[in-house]
C-alpha positions in Angstrom: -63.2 42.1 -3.3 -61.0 40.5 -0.6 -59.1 38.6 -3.4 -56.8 37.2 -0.6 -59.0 35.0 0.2 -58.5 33.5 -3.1 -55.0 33.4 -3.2 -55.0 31.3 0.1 -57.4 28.7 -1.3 -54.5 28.5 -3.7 -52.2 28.3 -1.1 -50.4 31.2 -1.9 -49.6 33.7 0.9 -51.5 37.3 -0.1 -48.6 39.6 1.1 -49.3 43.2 0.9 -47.1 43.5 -1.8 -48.5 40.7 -3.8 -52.2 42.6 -3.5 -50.6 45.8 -4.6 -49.2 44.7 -7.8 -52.7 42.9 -8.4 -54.6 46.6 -7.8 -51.7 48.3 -10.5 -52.2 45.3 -12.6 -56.1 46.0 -12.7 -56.0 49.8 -12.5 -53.6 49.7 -15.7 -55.4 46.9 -17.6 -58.5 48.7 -17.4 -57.1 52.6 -18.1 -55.3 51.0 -21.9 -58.5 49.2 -22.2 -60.1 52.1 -22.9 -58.2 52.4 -26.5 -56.5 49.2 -26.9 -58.5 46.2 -27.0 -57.0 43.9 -24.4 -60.3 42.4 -22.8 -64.0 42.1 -23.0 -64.0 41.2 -19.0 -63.6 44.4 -17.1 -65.9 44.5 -13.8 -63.2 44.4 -11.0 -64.7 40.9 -9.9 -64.5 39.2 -12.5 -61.1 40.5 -13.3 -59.8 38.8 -10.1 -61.2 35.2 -10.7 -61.6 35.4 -14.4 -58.3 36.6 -14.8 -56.0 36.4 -12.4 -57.6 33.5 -10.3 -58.2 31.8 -13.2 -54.4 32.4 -14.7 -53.3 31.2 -10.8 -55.3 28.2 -11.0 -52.3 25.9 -13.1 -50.6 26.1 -9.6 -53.3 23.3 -8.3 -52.3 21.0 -11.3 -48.3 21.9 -11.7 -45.5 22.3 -8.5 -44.3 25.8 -9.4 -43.0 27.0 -5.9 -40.0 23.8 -5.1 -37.4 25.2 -7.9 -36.2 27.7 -10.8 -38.7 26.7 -13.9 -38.1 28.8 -17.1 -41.8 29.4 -18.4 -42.8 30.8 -22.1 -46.3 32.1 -22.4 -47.5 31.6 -26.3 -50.1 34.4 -27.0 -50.4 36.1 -23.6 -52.5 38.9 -24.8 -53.1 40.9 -21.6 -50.5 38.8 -20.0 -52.5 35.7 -18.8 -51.5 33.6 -17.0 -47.4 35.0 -16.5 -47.6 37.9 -15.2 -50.1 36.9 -12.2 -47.7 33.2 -11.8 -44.4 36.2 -11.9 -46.2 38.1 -9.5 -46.6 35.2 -6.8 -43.6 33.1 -7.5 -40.5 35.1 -8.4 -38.7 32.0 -8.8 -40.0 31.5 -12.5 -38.2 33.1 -15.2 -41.1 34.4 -17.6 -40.8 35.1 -21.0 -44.0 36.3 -23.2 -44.7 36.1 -26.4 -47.0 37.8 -28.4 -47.3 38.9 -32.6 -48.7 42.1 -31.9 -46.7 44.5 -31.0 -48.9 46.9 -29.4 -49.7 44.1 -26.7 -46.1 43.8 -26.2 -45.9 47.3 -26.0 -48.5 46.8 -23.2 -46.9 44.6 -21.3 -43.3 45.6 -21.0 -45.3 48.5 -19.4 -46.7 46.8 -17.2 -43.8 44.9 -16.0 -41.8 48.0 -15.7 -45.4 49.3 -13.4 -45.0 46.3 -11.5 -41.2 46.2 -10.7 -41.1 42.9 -12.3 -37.7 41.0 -12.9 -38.0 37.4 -14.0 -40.2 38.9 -17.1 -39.6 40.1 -20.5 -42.1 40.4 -23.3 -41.1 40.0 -26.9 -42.5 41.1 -30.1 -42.6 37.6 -32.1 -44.7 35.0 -33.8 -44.5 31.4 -32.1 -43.0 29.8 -35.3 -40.1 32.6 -36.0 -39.2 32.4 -31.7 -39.2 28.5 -32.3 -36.0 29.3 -34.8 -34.1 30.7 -32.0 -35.4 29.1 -29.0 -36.1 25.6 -29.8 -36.8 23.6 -26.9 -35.4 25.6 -24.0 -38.3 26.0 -21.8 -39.5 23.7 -18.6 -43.2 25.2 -19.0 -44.9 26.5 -22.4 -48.5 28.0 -21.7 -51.2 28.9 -23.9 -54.8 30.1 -22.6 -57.1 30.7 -24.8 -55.4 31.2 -27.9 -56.6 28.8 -30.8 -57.6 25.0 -30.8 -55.4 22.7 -29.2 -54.3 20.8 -32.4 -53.5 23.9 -33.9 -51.8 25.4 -30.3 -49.7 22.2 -30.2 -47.5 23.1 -32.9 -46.6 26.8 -31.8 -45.8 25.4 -28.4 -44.5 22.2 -28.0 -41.3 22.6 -30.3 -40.3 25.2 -27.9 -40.4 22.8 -24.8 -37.1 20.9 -23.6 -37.1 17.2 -23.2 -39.1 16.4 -20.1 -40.8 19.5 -19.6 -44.3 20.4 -20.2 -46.8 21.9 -22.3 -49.8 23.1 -20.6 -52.9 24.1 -21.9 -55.4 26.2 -20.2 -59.0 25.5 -21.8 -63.0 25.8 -21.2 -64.5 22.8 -21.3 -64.4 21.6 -24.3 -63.6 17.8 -24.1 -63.5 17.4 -27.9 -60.4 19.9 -28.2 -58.3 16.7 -26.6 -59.2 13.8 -29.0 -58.9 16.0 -31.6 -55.3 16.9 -31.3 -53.9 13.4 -30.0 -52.4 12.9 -33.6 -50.2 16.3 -33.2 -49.4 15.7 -29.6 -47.8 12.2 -30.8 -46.0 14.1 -34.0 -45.1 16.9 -32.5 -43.1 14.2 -29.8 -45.3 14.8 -26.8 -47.9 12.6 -24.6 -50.4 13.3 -22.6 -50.0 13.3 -19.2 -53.1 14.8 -17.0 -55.8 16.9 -17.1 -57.5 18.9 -14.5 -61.5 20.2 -14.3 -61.6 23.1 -12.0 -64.4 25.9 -11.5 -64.2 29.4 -10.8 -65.5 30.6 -6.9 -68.6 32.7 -7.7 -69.6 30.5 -10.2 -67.8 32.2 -13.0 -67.3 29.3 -15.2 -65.2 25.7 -15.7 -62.1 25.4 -16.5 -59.5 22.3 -17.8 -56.0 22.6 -17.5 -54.1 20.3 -19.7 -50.9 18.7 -19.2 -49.1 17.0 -21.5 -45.1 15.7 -21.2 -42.2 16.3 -23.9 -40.9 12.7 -24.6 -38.7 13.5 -28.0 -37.4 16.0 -30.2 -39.9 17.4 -32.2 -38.8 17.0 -36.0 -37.1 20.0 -37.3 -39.7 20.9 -40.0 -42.3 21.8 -37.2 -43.5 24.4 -36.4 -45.1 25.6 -40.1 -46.1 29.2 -40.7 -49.4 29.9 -39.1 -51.2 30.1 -42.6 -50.4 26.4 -43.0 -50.7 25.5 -39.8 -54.8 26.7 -40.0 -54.8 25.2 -43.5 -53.8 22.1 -42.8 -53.9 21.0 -38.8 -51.9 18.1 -37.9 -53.7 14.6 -37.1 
């Protein structure tokens, strides 16, 4: 597919280099695929917008090219959205978290494919890297890794004062007025949201912004098991 086409609707310049790592990125995802279970999308196509399109879209909602922006991904699985926003703008410093190792194992072999150096990928859970990382970041993602008011928790405390947790979702409207409570707890507000569809008609998408106004208290985040038990609202 001439996925540079897609990158300059982004507005994103589709070097050669750029397209390369995207082809490495695909060939590779697909060849662990085969006995590690990283995805259930694997036609090239929708690789490109499903993936990597969709991980590029948070650049229509957030300026990501003007300055240095230290980004934590929460959850990246198969590395979505940081490794396609490292592979575009070099100027964000990426770090990935994930608690299965075999993931990570994944992906520090794919940074080392794609002769990335503003990633690493570490081997923890969102709560333990919260111990030793507390709000240090300009940008924590998620995409698609649990409910927002459950999501919330595991990302926000590692966000610095005036930076930004962003959420990439479907379009599940619900997901927002049922996490308002933890947002406000957790010493965030909400600050945009963004409805945006796939090309090919591949699906919606809403990208959620919201702004770190306080500290969050020191007894967030819980363990996980607590966390699902009992949500904050």
């Amino acid at each position: 597919m001439d996925f540079s086409r897609y990158l300059e609707e982004l507005n994103i310049v589709p070097t050669e280099d750029i397209l390369k790592k995207f082809d490495i990125y695909y060939e590779y995802l697909i060849e662990v695929n085969e006995y590690m279970n990283l995805t259930a999308i694997t036609k090239e196509d929708e690789v490109y917008i499903k993936h990597f399109y969709d991980s590029l879209l948070l650049t229509k909602c957030y300026d990501v090219k003007s300055k240095e922006i230290t980004l934590c991904d929460v959850g990246a699985g198969a590395g979505f959205p940081s490794i396609p926003l490292a592979i575009c703008f070099p100027n964000i410093k990426v770090t990935i978290i994930d608690a299965l190792q075999k993931r990570i194992g994944f992906l520090n072999a794919l940074i080392d494919k794609l002769g990335l150096k503003n990633v690493e990928a570490l081997h923890y859970r969102a709560e333990d890297f919260a111990k030793i990382k507390r709000e240090e970041f300009d940008i924590v993602t998620a995409r698609a890794v649990a409910r927002l008011n459950l999501l919330s928790e595991l990302c926000i405390p590692l966000v610095k004062l005036g930076g930004n947790f962003i959420a990439l979702k479907g379009d599940d409207k619900n997901e927002i007025d049922e996490a308002k409570g933890a947002i406000n707890t957790l010493g965030a507000k909400y600050s945009n949201e963004f409805d945006l569809t796939l090309p090919c008609s591949m699906g919606k998408r809403t990208i959620i912004i919201y702004n770190k106004v306080k500290e969050t208290p020191k007894k967030y985040p819980r363990a996980f098991a607590n966390i699902k038990k009992a949500p904050l609202k």
